[in-house]
N, C-alpha and C positions, 0 to 999 in steps of 0.2 A: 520471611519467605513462605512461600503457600503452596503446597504441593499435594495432592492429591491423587489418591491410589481406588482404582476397584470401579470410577464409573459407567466402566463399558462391560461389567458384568455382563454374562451371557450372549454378550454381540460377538457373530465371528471375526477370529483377527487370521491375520498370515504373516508368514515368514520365506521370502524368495532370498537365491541365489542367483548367481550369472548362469546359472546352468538351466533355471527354469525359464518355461514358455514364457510366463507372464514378468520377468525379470526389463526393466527397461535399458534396452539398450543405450542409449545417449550418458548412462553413469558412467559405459567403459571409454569415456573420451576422455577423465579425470585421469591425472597423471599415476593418480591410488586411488585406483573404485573401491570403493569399500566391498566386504564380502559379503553381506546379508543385508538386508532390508525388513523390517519389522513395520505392520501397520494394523491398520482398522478400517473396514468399508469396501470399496469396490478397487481392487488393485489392476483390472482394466485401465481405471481411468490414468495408469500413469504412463500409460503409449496414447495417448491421446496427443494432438499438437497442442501446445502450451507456454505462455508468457510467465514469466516470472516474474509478480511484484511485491515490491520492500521499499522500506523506508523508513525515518527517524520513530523510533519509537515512543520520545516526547515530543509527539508532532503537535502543529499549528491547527489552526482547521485547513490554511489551504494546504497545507502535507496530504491530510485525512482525505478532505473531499477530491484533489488532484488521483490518489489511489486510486478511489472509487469509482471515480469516471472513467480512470485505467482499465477499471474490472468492466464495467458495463460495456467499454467499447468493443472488449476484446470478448466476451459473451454474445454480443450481440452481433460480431463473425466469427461465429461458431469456434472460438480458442477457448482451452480450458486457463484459471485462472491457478499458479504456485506461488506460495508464499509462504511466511515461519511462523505464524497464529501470535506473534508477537504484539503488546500493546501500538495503539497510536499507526502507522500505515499500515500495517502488514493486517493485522484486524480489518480494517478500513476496507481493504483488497477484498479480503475474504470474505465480509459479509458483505460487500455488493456485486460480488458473485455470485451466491446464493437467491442474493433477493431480485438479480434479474433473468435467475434461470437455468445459470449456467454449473457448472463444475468448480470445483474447488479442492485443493491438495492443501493441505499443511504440512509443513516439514519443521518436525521437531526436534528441539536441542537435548530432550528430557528420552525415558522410552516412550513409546507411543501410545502407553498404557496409564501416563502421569499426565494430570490436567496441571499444564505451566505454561503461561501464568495462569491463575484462579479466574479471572475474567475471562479466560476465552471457553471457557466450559462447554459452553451451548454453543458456540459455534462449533466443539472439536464433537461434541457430542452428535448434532446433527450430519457434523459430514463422516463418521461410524455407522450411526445409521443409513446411508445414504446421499448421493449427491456428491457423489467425492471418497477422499480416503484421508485418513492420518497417518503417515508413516516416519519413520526413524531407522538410521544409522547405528542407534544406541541399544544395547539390550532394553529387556522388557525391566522394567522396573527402577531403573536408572532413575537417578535425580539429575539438577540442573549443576552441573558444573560448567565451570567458565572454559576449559580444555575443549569442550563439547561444540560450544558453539561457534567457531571455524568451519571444522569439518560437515556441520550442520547447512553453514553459508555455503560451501563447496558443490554440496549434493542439490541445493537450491538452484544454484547457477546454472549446472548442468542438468536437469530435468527440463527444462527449455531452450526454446529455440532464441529467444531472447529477453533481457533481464532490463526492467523500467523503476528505475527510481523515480519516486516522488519528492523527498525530500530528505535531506544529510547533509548531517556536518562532516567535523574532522577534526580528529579521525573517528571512525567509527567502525561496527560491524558490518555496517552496510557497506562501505568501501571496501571491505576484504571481499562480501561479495562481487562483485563487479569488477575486482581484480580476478579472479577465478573466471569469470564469465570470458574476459578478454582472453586471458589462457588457452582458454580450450574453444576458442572462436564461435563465444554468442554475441550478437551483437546487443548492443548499450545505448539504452534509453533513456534520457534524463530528462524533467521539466525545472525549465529553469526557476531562479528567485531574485529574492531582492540581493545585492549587495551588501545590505545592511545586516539581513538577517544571518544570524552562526547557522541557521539549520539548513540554510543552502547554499553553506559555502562548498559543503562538499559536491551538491550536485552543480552547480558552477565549475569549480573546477576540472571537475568528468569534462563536460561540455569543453571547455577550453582545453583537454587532453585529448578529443575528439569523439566524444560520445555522441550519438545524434540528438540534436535538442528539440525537443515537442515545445514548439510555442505554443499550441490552442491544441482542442478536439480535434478538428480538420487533420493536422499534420499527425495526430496520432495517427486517426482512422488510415490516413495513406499510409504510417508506417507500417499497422498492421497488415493491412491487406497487401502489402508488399514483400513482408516477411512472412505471410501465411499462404500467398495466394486466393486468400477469400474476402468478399462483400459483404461487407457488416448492414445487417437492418436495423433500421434506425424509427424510434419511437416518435411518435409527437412532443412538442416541446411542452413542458410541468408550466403549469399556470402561473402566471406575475405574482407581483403585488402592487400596494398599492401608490400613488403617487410620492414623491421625496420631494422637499425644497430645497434651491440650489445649494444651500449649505447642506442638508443634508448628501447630497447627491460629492462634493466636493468633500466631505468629510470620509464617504464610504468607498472612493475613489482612492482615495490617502490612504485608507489602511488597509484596502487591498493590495494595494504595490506593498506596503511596508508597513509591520506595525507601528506605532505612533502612540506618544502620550499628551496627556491632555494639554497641556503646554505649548507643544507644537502645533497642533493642529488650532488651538487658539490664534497661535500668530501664522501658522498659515489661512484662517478666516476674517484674520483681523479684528478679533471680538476679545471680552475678556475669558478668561478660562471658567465661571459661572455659564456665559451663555454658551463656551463651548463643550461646558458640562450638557446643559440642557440639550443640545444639539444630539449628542452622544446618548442621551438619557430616551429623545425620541425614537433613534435605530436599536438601542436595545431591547425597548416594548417591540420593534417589530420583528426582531428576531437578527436580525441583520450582524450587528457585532458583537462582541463579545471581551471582556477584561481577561486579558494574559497574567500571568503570575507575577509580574513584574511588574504589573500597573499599566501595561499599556493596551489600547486596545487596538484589535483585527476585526477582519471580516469575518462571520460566521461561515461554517461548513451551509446553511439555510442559504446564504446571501450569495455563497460562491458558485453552489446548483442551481439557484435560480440565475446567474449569468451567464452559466454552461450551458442551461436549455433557450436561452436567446443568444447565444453567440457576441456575447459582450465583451 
């Protein structure tokens, strides 16, 4: 476990109640608002209007990159971006918040004073400095107990107006979120997945419990702008790459619906598993997939942005 004390030396922090100005309201819609709020950064930003995104923390790339186009959409109609500075989505969220401009909240399980996990350092660091805030439920100096992070999901749910998963199993902490969200009537985002996959059976299921499902971009941007009331501006589309042969194009089609191992995707080419190696061995020089921990391979977070910016 990796926990870290003392990075936000000399930056100012605050500490609100229900009683102060800058206190947010939408906490007292929680069944038990918590009594205090502990952070770092610009405690404005937490009466901003704001989406909540999370998701599997041993995410996929399409988890990751699903997130990130979350944050960009909702940045880019003027929503701020909340999330739990968590490995794998909730990271994902937060840094392409940042990197297209917008706001960013982290809601911490630890005090708001401990860098946890070790990896989001510079993300929690930047939005202390600026662009955001870190805050917590937990006193200053608290470690990561497991008790914590509920209450954590709770105060996540309800700082927004609604809460988008990208990807989850089950059970998980992200499904405690989204039960909290339903509670206290934020509405539920989910982008669907494969069947196959465990890490979206959870957000499958939401969906079939009636969560609204984002098939594409398009159906977010209207969710958003229907739950915000605002017109998201919209970038030019990120440049291609270069041409694929039909095997490739049929190989990188297969493992964006579902990962796949090389076995499969051999007998769905009809070739042996050598030249469906080679196949595989050409989309990884171009960035495009990528080897899962289990041997199977997926589409890259690289291969899934560049679909997103042509509407594929």
């Amino acid at each position: 476990m990796s926990v870290t004390y003392g990075d936000y030396a000399g930056l100012p922090r605050f500490e609100l109640d229900p009683d102060d100005s800058l206190w947010p309201p939408q906490l007292n819609d929680l069944p038990r608002p918590p009594r205090r709020l502990y952070g770092y950064g610009d405690p404005a930003t937490l009466a901003l209007p704001s989406i909540s995104i999370i998701g599997a923390r041993r995410a996929t790339p399409y988890g990751t990159e699903v997130a990130a186009l979350a944050a960009r959409v909702a940045v880019e109609a003027g929503v701020s971006v909340v999330s739990g500075g968590a490995i794998g989505c909730d990271q994902a969220a937060g840094r392409a918040a940042i990197a297209a401009g917008g706001t960013h909240v982290a809601v911490l399980g630890t005090g708001a004073d401990v860098v946890y996990p070790a990896g989001a350092r510079d993300l929690l660091l930047r939005l202390a400095k600026g662009g955001g805030a870190v805050v917590s439920i937990a006193p200053w100096g608290a470690g990561p107990r497991r008790f914590a992070f509920p209450a954590r999901n709770r105060v996540i749910a309800a700082l927004s107006r609604a809460l988008f998963i990208s990807e989850a199993g089950m059970p998980s902490g992200t499904l405690s979120t989204a039960e909290a969200a339903v509670e206290i009537g934020r509405e539920l985002l989910c982008a669907p997945g494969s069947i196959l996959s465990p890490l979206s059976r959870g957000t499958n299921h939401l969906i079939a419990e009636g969560a609204t499902c984002i098939v594409d971009e398009p159906s977010l941007e209207v969710a958003v702008s229907r739950i915000f009331g605002t017109l998201r501006f919209t970038h030019g589309p990120a440049p291609g790459t270069g041409p694929l042969s039909g095997a490739e194009r049929r190989v990188l089609s297969a493992v964006t619906a579902s990962p796949a191992r090389v076995e499969a995707l051999a007998r769905m080419l009809d070739v042996g598993v050598v030249r469906a190696l080679e196949v595989l061995g050409g989309l990884e020089g171009e960035g495009l997939v990528c080897r899962l921990p289990d041997g199977s391979y997926t589409a890259s977070q690289h291969a899934l942005r560049l679909m997103t910016s042509f509407g594929a």
